[in-house]
VOMARDREN-121700 format. One record per residue (C-alpha): x, y, z; residue number from 1; residue in one letter. Coordinates in nm, 3 decimals. Layout:
<pts>
       c1       c2       c3    n  res
        X        Y        Z  NUM    A
...
</pts>
This chain:
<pts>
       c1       c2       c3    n  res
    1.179    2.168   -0.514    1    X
    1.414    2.139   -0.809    2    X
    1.495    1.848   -0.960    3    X
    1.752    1.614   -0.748    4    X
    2.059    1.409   -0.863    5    X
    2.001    1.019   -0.732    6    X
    2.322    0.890   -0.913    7    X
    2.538    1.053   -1.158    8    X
    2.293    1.189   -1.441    9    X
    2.004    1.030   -1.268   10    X
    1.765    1.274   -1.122   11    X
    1.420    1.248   -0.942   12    X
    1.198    1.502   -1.158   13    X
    0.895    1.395   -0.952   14    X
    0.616    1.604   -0.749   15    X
    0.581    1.607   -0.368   16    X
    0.228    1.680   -0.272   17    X
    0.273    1.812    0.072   18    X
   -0.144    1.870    0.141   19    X
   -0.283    1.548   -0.001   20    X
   -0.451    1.381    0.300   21    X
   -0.657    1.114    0.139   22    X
   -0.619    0.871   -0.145   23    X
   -0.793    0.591   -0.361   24    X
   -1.126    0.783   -0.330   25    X
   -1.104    0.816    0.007   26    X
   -1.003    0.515    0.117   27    X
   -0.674    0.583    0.261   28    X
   -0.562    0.867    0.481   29    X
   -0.207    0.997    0.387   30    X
   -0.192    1.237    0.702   31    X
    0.209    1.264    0.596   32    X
    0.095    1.415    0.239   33    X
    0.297    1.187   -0.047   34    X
    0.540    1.220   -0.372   35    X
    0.482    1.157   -0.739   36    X
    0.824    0.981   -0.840   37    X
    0.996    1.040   -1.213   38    X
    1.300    0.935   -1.275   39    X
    1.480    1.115   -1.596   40    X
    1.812    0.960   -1.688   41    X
    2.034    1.134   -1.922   42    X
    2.215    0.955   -2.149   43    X
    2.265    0.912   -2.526   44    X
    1.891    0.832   -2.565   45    X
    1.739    1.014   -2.250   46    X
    1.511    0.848   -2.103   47    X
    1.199    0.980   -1.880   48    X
    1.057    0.672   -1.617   49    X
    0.700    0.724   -1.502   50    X
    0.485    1.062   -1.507   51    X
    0.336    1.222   -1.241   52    X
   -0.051    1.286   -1.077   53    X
   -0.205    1.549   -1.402   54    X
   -0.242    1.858   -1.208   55    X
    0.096    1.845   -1.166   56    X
    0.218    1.821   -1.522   57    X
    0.354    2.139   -1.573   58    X
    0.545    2.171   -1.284   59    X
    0.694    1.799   -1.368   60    X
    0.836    1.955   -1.752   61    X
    0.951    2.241   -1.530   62    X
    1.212    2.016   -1.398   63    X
    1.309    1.844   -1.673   64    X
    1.367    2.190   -1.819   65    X
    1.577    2.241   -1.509   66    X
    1.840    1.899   -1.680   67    X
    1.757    1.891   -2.015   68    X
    1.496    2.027   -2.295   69    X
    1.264    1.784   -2.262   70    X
    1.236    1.768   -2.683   71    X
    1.549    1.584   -2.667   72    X
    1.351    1.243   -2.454   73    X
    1.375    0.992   -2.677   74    X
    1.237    0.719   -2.432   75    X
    0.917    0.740   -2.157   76    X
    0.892    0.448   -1.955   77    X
    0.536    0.348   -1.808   78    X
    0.561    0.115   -1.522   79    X
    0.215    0.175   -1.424   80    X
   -0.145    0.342   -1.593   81    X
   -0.244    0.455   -1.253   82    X
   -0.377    0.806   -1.307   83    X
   -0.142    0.974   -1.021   84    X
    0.134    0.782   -1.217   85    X
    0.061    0.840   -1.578   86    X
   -0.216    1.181   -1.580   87    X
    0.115    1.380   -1.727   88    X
    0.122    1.158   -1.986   89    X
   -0.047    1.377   -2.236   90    X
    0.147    1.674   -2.184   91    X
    0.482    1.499   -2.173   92    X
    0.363    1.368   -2.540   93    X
    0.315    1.668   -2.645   94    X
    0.628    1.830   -2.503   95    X
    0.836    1.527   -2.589   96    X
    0.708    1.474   -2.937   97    X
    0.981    1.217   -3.027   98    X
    0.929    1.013   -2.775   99    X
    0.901    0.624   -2.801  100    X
    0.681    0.530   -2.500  101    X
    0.710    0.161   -2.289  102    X
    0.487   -0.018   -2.155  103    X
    0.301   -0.378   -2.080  104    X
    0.056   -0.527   -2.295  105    X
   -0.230   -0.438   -2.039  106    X
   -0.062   -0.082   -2.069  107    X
   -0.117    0.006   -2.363  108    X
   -0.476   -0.146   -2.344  109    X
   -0.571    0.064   -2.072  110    X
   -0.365    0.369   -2.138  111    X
   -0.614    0.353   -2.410  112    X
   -0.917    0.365   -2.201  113    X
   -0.788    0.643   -1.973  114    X
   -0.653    0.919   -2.251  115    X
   -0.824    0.883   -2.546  116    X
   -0.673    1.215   -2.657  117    X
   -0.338    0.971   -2.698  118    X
   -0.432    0.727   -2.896  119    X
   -0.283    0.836   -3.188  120    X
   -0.004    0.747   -3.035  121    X
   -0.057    0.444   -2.820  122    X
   -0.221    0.252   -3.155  123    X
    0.113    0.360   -3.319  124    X
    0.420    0.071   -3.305  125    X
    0.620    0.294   -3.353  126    X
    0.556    0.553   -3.053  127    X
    0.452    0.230   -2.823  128    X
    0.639   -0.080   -2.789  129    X
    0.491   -0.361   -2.601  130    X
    0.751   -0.498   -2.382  131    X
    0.759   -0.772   -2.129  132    X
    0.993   -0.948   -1.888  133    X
    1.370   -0.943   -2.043  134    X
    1.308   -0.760   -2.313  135    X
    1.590   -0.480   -2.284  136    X
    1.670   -0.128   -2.399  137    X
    1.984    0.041   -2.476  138    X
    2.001    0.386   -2.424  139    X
    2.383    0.432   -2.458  140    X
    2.632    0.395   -2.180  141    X
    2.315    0.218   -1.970  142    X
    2.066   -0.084   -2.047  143    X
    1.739   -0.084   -1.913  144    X
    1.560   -0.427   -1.882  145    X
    1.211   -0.470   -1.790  146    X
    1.016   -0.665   -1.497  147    X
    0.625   -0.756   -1.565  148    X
    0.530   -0.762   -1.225  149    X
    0.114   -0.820   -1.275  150    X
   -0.105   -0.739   -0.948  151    X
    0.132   -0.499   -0.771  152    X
   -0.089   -0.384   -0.814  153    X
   -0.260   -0.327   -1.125  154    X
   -0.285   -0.584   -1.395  155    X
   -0.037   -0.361   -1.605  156    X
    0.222   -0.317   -1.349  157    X
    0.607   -0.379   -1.375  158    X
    0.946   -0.263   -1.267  159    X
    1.266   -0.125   -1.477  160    X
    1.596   -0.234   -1.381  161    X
    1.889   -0.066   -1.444  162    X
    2.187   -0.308   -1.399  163    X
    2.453   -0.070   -1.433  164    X
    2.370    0.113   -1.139  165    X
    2.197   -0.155   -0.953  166    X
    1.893    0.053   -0.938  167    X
    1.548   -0.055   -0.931  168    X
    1.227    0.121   -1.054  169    X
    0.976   -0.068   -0.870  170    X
    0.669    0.188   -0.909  171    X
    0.430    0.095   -0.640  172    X
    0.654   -0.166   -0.492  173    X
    0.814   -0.065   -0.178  174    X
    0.696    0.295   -0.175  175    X
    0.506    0.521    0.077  176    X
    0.303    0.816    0.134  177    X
    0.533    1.051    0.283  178    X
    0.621    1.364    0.160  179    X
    0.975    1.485    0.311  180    X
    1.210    1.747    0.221  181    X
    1.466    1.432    0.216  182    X
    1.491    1.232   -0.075  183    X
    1.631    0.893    0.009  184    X
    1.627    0.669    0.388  185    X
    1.915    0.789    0.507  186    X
    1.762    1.139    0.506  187    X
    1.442    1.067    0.694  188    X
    1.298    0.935    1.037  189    X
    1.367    0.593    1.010  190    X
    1.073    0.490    1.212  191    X
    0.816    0.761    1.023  192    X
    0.938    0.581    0.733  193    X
    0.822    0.223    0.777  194    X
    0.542    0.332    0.944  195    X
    0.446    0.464    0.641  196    X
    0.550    0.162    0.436  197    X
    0.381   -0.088    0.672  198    X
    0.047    0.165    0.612  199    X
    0.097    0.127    0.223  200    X
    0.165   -0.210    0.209  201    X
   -0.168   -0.339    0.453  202    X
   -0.364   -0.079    0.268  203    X
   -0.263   -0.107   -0.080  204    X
   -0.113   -0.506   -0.108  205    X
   -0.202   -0.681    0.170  206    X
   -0.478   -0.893   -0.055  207    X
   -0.220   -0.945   -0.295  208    X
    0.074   -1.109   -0.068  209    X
    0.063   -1.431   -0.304  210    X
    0.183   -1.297   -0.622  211    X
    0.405   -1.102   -0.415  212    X
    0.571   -1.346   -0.299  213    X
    0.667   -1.523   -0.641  214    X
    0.746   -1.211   -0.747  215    X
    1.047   -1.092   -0.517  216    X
    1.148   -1.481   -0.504  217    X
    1.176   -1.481   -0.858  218    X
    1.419   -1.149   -0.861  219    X
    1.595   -1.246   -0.595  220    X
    1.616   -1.575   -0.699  221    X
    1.752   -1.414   -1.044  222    X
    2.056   -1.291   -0.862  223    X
    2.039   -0.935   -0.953  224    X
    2.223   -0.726   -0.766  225    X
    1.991   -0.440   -0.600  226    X
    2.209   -0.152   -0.471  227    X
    1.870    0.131   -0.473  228    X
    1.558    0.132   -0.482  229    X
    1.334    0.447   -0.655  230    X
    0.949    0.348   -0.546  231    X
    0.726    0.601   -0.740  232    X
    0.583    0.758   -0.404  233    X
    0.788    0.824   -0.093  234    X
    1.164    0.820   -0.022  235    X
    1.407    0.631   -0.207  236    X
    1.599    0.373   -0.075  237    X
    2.018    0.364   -0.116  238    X
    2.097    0.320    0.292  239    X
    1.927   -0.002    0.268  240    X
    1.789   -0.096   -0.013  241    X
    1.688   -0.417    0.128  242    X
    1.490   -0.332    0.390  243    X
    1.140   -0.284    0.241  244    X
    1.230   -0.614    0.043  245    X
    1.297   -0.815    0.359  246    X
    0.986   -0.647    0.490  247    X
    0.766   -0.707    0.221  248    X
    0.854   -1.104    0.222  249    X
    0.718   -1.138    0.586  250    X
    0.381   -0.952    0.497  251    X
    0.329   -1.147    0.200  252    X
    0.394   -1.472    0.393  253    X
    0.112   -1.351    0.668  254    X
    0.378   -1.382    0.929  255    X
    0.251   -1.244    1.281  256    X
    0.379   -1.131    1.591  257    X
    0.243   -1.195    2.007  258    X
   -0.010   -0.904    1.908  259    X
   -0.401   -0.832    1.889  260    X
   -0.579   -0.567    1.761  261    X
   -0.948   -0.500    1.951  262    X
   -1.174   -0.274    1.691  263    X
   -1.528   -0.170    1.798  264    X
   -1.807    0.044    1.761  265    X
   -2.030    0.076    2.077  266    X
   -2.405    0.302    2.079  267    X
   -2.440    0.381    2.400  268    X
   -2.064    0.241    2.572  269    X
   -2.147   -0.076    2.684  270    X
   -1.963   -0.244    2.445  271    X
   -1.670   -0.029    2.501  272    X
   -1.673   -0.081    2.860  273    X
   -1.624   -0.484    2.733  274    X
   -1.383   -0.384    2.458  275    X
   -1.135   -0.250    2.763  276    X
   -1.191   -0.514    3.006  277    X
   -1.106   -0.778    2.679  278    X
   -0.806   -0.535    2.662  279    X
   -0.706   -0.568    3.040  280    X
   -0.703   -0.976    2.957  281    X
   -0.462   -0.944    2.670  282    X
   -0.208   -0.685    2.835  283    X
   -0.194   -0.890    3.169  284    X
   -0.098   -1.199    2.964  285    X
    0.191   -0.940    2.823  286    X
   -0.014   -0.957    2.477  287    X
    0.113   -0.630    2.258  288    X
   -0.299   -0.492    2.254  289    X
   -0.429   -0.209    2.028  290    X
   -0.746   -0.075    2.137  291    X
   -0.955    0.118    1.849  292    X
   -1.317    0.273    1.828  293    X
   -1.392    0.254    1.496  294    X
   -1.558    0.571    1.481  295    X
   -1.281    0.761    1.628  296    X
   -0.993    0.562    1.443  297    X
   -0.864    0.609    1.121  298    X
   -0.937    0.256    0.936  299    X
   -0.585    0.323    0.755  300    X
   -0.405    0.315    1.078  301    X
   -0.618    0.015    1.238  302    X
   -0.515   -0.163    0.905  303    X
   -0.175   -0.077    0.946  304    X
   -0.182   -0.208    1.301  305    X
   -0.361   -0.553    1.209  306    X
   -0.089   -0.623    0.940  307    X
    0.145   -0.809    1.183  308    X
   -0.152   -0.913    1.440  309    X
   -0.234   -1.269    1.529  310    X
   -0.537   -1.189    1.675  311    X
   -0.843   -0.983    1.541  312    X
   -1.118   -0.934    1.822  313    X
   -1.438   -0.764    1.683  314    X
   -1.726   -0.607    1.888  315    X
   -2.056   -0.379    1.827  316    X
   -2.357   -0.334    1.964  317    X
   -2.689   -0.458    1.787  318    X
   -2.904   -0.204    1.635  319    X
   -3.172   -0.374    1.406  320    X
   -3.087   -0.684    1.482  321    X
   -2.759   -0.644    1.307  322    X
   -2.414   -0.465    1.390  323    X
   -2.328   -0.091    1.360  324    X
   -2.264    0.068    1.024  325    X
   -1.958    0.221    1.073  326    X
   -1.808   -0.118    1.230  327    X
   -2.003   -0.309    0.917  328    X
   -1.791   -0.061    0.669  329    X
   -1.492   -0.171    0.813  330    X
   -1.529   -0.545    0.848  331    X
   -1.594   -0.506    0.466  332    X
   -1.286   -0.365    0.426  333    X
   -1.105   -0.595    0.650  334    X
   -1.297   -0.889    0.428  335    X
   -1.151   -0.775    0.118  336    X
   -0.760   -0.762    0.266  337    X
   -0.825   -1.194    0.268  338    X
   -0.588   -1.177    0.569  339    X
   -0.472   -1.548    0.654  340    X
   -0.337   -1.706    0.937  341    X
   -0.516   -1.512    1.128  342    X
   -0.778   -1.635    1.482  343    X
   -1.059   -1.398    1.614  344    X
   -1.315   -1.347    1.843  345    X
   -1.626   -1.159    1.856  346    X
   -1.822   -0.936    2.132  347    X
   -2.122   -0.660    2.168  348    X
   -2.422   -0.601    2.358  349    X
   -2.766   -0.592    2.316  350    X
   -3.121   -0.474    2.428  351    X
   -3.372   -0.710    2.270  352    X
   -3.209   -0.894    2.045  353    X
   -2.793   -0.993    1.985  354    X
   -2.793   -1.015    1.595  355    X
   -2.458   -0.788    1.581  356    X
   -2.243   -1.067    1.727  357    X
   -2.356   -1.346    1.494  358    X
   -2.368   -1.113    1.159  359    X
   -1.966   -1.028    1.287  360    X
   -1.888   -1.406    1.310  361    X
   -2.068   -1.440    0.978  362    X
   -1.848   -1.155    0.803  363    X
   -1.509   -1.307    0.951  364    X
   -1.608   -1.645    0.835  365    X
   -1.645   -1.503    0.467  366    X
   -1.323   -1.340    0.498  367    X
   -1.137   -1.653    0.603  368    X
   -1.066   -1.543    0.942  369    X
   -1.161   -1.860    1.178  370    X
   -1.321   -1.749    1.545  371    X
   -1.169   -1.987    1.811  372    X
   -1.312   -1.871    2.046  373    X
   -1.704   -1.892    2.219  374    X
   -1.828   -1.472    2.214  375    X
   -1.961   -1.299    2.462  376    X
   -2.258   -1.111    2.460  377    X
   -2.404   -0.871    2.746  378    X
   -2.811   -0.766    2.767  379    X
   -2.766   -0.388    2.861  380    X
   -2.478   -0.289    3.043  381    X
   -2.257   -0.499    3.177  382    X
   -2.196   -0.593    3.538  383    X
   -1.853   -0.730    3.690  384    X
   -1.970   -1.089    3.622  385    X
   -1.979   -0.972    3.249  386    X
   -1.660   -0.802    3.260  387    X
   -1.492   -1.073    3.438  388    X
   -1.609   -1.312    3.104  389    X
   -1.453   -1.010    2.858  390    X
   -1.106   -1.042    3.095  391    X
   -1.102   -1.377    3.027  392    X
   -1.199   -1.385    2.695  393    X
   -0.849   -1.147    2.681  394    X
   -0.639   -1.423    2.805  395    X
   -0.819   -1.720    2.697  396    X
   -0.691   -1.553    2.356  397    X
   -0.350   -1.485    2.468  398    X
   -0.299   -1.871    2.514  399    X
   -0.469   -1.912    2.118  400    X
   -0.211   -1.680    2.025  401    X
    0.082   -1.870    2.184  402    X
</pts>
């Protein structure tokens, strides 16, 4: 894909990776592939924002060959070290050799870390300049000014605005893994699209919903107008540029919907058998209920579908007096999103001893996710009488979640 026109002598000279299917070492499943955003505006000083994942490099100066020689950047803008952000950095120096690169204090500190190769440049002031928040740069008929925007989601983070085109370079804000032959909202299936930005927000941010917060209260509190959005993975919003803002202010609140999520891992499907019959509870109180087998789910999605849940209802059996690996992993994982406002409730079965249920109650305890109410745990496999307890353990938690 050539390079793309977003405004008049603004053009996307990113990468879209249509085969990536997993990302952070493995952590997150990007089943929908995803994009390396650049941004290269041309103007008096032209001005590069944001490089692109380093295997990738070449084809990234390809496009800016297809607008401009690249020789004739003056000005590379680094919103964010990242590697799948900034690993073209070395070969954009060295194609752009008068190039003045931007970035954050913790920038240039790590930038340092990761290409050693560059520092030459990075320990030069006048190839780096340290900026911060309101520091601007003219770069003729357009002014850039900069956003530190620490912990979204890296310590070096920020955003470049461009006020006269309303557009906003938000880097890892607002974006998505979604690789599309369309390049902006209005081009794409609306609800692929947020499905994929509710996945990269409970995957990526969720832990971080606090700083997000200040952060989009203190630009919109600033008054600046916002008429696009360019995220540095995904689709860029112009239909409504809004939309991921709006959506990103309930998240980071914790706000929840009439919804729980049941995720379980079961040895011999005993516990699964009390997993559905928890599930029967919840839907016949007309709780929204996702059902998921951890060991048949993809922890990305179940994340994505806990984002907006009241109600988190945990289950394994007991092996070793303690739960099931694969449902341990994921609790971990859950742990470390420090979802709030959030009630649970915890189930398994057992053959000689119940450990699982009490080592689940431990882990949500430690995550800050209160149980409210009593578990339920079944010797063997259970019998209607059992079942009957998991059904109304279902809509004793439907009434919590009212």
């Amino acid at each position: 894909m050539d390079a793309v026109e977003i405004k008049k002598d603004i053009y996307w000279t990113g990468i879209t990776d249509w085969n990536v299917r997993t990302f952070h070492g493995h952590t997150y499943s990007t089943a929908r592939g995803t994009t390396y955003n650049s941004y290269l505006i041309v103007d008096d000083k032209p001005t590069l924002i944001d490089g692109v994942y380093g295997p990738f490099a070449e084809e990234q100066v390809k496009k800016i060959k297809d607008v401009i020689a690249p020789e004739k950047i003056e000005n590379i803008i680094v919103n964010h070290i990242e590697t799948d952000h900034s690993g073209s950095l070395p070969e954009l120096v060295r194609t752009c050799p008068g190039a003045r690169l931007y970035g954050t204090q913790k920038c240039k500190e790590g930038l340092g870390r990761l290409y050693y190769g560059m520092k030459d440049v990075i320990d030069d002031p006048e190839r780096f300049r340290v900026v911060k928040t309101g520091d601007r740069l003219n770069i003729g008929k357009r002014t850039l000014s900069f956003i530190e925007a620490p912990m979204i989601h890296w310590p070096d983070s920020m955003f470049t605005y461009c006020p006269d085109e309303e557009l906003l370079f938000s880097n890892d804000a607002f974006g998505q893994h979604y690789a599309t032959s369309g390049k902006f909202d209005d081009e794409v299936d609306m609800c692929a699209l947020m499905d994929e930005a509710t996945k990269y927000y409970a995957n990526i941010l969720w832990p971080l919903g606090a700083m997000i917060d200040r952060k989009i209260n203190e630009i919109l509190g600033s008054g600046i107008p916002i008429k696009m959005i360019a995220p540095s993975h995904g689709v860029i919003w112009r239909k409504d540029p809004l939309k991921p803002v709006k959506a990103y202010m309930s998240w980071a609140k914790n706000e929840t919907k009439r919804k729980a999520v049941i995720v379980y891992e079961t040895m011999w499907d005993s516990t699964a058998k009390m997993a559905r019959a928890i599930a029967d509870g919840l839907i016949e109180s007309g709780v929204d209920t996702k059902l998921f087998d951890i060991t048949a789910s993809d922890s990305t999605e179940v994340a994505s579908q806990m984002l907006d849940a009241k109600a988190f209802i945990i289950g394994s059996s007991t092996h070793d007096n303690d739960m099931l690996p694969s449902i341990a992993a994921f609790l971990e994982l859950l742990k470390g999103f420090k979802a709030k406002n959030r009630i649970a409730a915890v189930f398994g079965s057992y053959g000689w001893a119940g450990g699982a249920v009490k080592e689940i109650e431990e882990v949500l305890k430690e995550g800050g996710i209160e149980t409210v109410l009593p578990p339920v745990s079944v010797k063997f496999v259970p019998d209607e009488a059992d079942l009957k307890c998991c059904r109304d353990l279902g809509t004793e938690m439907a009434k919590k979640i009212q």
